[in-house]
C-alpha positions as CSV (number, residue, x, y, z in Angstrom):
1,X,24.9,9.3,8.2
2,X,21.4,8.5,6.4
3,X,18.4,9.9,8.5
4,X,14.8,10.9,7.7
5,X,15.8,13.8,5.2
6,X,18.4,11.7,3.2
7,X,17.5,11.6,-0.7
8,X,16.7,7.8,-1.5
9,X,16.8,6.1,-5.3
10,X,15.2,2.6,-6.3
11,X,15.2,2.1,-10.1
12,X,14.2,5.5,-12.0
13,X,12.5,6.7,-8.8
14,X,14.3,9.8,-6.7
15,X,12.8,10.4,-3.8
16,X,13.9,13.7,-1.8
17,X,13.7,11.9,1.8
18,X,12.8,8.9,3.3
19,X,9.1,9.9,4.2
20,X,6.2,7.9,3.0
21,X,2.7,9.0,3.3
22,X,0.6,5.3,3.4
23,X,-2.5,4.4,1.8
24,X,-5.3,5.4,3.8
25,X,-9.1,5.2,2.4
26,X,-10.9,8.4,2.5
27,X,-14.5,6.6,1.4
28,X,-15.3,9.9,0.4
29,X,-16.7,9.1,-3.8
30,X,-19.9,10.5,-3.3
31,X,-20.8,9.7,-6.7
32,X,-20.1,6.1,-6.1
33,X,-18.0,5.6,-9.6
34,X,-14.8,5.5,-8.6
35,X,-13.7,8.3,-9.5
36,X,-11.0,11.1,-7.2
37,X,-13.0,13.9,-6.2
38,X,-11.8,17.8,-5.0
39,X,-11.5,16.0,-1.7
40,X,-8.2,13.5,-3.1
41,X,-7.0,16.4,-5.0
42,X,-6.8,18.6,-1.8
43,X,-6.1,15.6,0.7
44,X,-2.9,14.5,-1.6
45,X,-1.4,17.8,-2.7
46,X,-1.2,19.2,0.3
47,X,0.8,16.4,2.0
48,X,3.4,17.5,-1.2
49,X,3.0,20.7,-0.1
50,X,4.1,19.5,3.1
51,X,7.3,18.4,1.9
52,X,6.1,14.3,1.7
53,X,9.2,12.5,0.0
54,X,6.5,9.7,-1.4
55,X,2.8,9.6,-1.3
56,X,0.8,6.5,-2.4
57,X,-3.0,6.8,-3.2
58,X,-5.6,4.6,-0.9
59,X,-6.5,1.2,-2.0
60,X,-7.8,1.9,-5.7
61,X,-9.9,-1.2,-6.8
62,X,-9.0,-2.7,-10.6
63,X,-12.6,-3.8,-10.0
64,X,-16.0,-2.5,-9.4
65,X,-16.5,-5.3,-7.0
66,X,-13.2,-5.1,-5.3
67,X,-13.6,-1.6,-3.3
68,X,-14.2,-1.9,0.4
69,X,-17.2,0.3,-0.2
70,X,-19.1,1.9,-2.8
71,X,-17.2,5.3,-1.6
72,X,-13.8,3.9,-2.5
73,X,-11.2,5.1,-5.6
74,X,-11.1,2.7,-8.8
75,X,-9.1,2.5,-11.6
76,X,-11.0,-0.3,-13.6
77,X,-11.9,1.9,-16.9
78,X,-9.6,4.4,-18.5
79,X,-12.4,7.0,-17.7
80,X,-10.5,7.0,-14.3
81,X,-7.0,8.2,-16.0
82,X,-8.0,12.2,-16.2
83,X,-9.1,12.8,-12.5
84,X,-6.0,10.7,-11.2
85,X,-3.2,12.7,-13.9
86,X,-4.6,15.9,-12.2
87,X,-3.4,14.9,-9.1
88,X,-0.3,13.6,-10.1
89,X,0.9,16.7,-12.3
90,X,-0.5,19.0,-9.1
91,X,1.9,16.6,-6.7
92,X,5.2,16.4,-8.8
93,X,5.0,20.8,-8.3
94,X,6.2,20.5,-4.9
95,X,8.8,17.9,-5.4
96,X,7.2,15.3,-4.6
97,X,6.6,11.6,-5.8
98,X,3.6,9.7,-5.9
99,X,2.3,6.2,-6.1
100,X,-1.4,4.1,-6.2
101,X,-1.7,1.4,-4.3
102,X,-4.0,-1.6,-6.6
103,X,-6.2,-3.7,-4.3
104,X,-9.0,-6.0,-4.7
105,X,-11.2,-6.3,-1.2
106,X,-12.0,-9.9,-1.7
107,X,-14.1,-11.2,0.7
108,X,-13.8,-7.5,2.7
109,X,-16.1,-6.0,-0.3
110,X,-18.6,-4.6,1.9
111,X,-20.9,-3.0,-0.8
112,X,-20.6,-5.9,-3.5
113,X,-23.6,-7.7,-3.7
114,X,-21.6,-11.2,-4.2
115,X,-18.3,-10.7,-2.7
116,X,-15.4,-13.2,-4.2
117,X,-12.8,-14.8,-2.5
118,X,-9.9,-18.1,-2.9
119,X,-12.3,-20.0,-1.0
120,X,-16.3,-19.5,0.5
121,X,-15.5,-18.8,4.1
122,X,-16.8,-15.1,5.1
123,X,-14.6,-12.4,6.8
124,X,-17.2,-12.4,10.1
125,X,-20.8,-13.4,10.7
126,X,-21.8,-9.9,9.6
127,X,-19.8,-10.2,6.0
128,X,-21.6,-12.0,3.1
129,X,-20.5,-15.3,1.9
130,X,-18.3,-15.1,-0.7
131,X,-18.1,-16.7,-4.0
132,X,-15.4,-19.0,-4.6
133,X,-13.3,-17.9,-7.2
134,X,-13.4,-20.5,-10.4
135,X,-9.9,-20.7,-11.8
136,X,-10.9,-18.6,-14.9
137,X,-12.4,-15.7,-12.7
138,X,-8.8,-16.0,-10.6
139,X,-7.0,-15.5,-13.8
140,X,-9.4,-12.7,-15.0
141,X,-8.6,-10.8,-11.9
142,X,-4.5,-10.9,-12.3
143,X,-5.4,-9.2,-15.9
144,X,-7.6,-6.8,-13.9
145,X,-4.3,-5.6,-11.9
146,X,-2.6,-5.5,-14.9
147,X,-5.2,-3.3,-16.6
148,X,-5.1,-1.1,-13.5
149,X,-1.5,-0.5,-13.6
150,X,-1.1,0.4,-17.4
151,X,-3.6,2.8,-16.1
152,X,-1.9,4.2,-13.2
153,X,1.5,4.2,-15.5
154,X,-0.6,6.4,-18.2
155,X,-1.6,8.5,-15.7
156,X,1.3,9.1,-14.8
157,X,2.1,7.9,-11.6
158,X,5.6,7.3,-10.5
159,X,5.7,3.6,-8.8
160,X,2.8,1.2,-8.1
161,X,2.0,-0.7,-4.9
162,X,0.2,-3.7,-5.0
163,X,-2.1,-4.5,-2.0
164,X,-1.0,-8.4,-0.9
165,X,-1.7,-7.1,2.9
166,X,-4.5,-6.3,5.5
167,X,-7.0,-9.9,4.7
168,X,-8.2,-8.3,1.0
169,X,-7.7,-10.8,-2.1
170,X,-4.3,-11.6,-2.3
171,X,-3.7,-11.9,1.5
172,X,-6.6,-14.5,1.4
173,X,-4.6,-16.7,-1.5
174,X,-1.6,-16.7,0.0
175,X,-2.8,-17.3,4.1
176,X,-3.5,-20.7,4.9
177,X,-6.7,-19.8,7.1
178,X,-8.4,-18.3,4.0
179,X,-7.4,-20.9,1.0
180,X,-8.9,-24.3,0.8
181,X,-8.8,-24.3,-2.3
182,X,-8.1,-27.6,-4.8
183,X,-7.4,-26.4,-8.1
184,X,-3.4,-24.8,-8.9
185,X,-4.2,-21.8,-6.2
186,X,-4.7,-23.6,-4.0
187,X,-2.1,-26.2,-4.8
188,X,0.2,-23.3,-4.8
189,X,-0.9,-20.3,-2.2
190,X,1.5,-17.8,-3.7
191,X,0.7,-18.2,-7.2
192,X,-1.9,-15.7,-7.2
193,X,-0.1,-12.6,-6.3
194,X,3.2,-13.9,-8.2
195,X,1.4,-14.1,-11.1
196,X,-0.6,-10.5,-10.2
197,X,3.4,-9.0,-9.6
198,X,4.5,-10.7,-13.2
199,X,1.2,-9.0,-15.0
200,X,2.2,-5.4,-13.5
201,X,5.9,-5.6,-14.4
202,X,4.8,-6.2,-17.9
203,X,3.2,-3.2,-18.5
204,X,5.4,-0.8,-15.8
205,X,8.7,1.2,-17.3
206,X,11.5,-1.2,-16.5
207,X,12.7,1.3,-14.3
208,X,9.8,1.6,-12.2
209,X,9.8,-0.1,-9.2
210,X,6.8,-2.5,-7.7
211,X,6.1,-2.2,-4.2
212,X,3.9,-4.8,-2.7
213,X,2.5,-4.2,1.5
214,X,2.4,-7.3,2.9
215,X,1.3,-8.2,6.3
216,X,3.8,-10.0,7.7
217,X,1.7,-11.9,10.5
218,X,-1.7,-12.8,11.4
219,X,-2.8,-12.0,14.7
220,X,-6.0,-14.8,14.9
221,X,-5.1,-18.4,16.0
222,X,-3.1,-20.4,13.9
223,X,-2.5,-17.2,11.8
224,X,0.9,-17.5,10.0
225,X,3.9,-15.8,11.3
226,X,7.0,-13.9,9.8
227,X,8.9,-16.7,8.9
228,X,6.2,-18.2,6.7
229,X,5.7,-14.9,5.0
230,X,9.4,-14.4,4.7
231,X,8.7,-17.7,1.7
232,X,5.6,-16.1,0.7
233,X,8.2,-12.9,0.0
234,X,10.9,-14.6,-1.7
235,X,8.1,-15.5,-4.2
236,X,6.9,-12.2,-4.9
237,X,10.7,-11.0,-4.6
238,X,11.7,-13.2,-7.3
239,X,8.4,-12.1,-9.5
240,X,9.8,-8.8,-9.4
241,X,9.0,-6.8,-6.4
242,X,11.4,-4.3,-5.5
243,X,10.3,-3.0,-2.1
244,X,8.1,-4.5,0.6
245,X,5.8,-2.3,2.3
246,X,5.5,-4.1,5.9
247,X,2.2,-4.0,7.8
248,X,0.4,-7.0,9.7
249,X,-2.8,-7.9,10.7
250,X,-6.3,-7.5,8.8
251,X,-7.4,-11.0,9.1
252,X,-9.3,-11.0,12.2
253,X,-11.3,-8.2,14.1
254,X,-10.1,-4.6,14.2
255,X,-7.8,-3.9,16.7
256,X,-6.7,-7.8,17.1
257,X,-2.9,-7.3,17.3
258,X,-2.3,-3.8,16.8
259,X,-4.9,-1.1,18.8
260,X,-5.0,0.7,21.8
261,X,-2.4,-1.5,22.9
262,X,0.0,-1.1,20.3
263,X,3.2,0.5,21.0
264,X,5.0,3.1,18.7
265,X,6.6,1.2,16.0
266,X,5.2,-1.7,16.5
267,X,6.2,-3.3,13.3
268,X,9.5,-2.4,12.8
269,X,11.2,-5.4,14.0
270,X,8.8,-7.2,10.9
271,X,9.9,-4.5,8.9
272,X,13.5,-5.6,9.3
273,X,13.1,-9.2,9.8
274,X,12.2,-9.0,6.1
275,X,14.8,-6.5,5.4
276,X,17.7,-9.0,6.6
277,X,16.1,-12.3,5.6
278,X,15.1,-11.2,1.7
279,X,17.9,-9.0,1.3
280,X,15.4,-6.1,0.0
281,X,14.4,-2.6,0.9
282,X,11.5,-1.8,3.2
283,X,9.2,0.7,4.3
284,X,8.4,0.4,8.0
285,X,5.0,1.7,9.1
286,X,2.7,1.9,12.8
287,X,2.6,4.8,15.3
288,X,5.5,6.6,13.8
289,X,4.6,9.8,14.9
290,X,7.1,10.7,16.7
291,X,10.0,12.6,14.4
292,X,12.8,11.0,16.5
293,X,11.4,8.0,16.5
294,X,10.8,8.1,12.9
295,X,14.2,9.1,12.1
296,X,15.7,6.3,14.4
297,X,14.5,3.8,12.3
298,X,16.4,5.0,8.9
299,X,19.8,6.0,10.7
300,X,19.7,2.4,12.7
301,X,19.3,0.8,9.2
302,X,16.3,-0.7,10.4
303,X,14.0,-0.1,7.4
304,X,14.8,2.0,4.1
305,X,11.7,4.4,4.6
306,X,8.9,5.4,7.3
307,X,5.5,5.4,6.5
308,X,3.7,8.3,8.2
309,X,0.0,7.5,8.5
310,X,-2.5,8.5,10.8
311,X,0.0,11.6,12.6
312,X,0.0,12.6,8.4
313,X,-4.0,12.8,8.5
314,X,-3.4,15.4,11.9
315,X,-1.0,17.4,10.2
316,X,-0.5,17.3,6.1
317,X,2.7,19.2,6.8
318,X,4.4,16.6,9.0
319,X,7.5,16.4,6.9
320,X,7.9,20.2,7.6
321,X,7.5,20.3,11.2
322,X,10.3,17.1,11.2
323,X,12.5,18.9,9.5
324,X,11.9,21.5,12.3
325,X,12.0,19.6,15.0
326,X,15.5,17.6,13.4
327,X,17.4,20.6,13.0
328,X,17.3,19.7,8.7
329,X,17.1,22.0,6.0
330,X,14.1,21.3,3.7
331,X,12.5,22.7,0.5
332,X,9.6,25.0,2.0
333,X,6.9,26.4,-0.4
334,X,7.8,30.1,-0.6
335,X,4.5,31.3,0.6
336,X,4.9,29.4,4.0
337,X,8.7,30.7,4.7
338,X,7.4,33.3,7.6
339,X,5.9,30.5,9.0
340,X,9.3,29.0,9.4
């Protein structure tokens, strides 16, 4: 039977259970250049130290302007590769894997003095107006991600993500409410992130896979629903992504949809809608804190992996306690045996 601790292989990537810690911003770059900090080095080892089967990096801008704030991670000069190899050598010690997640804010780029988006319609009154995109600039940014994922693959990461989720840039191209555009991007709503997907497979290993985290619907009125971003999905499915990473939400308000109200695993059902319609693996993400719970998801075939988020910022050694709690025998550090 496949549960929580089952080993899991996609392409050249081996993962040693099904547990995925998300990407979660830490807006902790003090010096504002992008760069990880002690903080990311501590904050991400030590969930491998906690027995994670796959970690993935916060939403790492492949532009200056793209971060969410001036405190975020980039990966937009190769000045970025050294602090982000340490990391990834320090992880791969404890067994585990590790991925970066590529994003562009969009219209969400708090800090940017002109934020850009598909079209010039701001996130909320308090957002900036954004700056239309010219059909150069669009094009400029796919070779951005690109550029950010030969970095990631020379520092040695061992899978990307790409951000097409959450209302940052290519959730605006591809949702209806955000894209008025004319030109071929608009013509198309896809295009954008197919093309983004085509520029990072050409400069990943072959055997690497490509996630992408989608949301997979809008919670605002007239927002799109699963069954238009199950199209949206064969798109990027065809361009070459391997696994979906299934969220929803991020175009509207914070808490529209998901919140105080949400229930524990919310999302699943999304997660396998996609799962069944695209014929694809998933990762399955929202209020999985509960091990049981957790573990239901991968033995009911419901999604391929769990996604651990905020119960992984309460306790880095989540995967540990599971395997506790489950009755499975897991790889714990030496030092931490008599704790066990």
């Amino acid at each position: 039977m496949t549960d929580l601790f089952t080993s899991y292989q996609l392409k050249g990537l081996a993962l040693k259970n099904r547990i995925v810690m998300p990407p979660m911003c830490q807006y902790s770059v003090e010096a504002k250049d992008g760069k990880p900090t002690d903080w990311h080095h501590v904050h991400y080892v030590s969930r491998a130290v906690g027995g994670t089967g796959l970690i993935i990096v916060e939403m790492t801008a492949v532009h200056p302007d793209g971060r969410i704030t001036d405190r975020d991670l980039g990966i937009w000069s190769d000045d970025h590769i050294p602090a982000y190899r340490k990391i990834v050598e320090e992880a791969h010690k404890y067994g585990a894997k590790i991925g970066i997640q590529l994003g562009h804010a969009g219209r969400k780029a708090e800090d940017a003095e002109q934020p850009v988006a598909p079209s010039s319609i701001p996130f909320s009154e308090r957002f900036k107006v954004p700056h239309a995109l010219t059909t150069v600039e669009a094009r400029e940014l796919v070779q951005a991600y690109k550029e950010g994922a030969r970095r990631a693959v020379e520092a040695g990461f061992d899978t990307v993500e790409i951000h097409g989720a959450h209302g940052y840039l290519i959730h605006q191209f591809h949702s209806p409410l955000t894209n008025t555009r004319e030109d071929e991007y608009g013509q198309d709503l896809s295009l954008f992130g197919v093309e983004v997907v085509g520029a990072v497979k050409e400069v990943v290993p072959a055997d690497m896979p490509v996630i992408m985290r989608i949301s997979a619907k809008e919670y605002v009125e007239d927002g799109y629903d699963v069954e238009y971003i199950s199209g949206t999905g064969e798109r990027y499915r065809d361009a070459g992504v391997d696994i979906f990473h299934i969220s929803s939400g991020g175009e509207g308000p914070i808490g529209s949809g998901g919140g105080p109200s949400a229930r524990a695993g919310y999302q699943v059902d999304l997660a396998h809608h996609i799962r069944e319609k695209l014929n694809v693996p998933v990762i399955a993400v929202g209020l999985l804190d509960d091990y049981e719970d957790a573990s239901r998801v991968v033995r009911q075939k419901e999604a391929d992996l769990v996604a651990i988020g905020r119960a992984m910022l309460r306790d880095p050694y989540w995967a540990l306690h599971a395997s506790r709690a489950l009755k499975v025998q897991a790889d714990i550090p030496e030092p931490y045996l008599r704790g066990f």
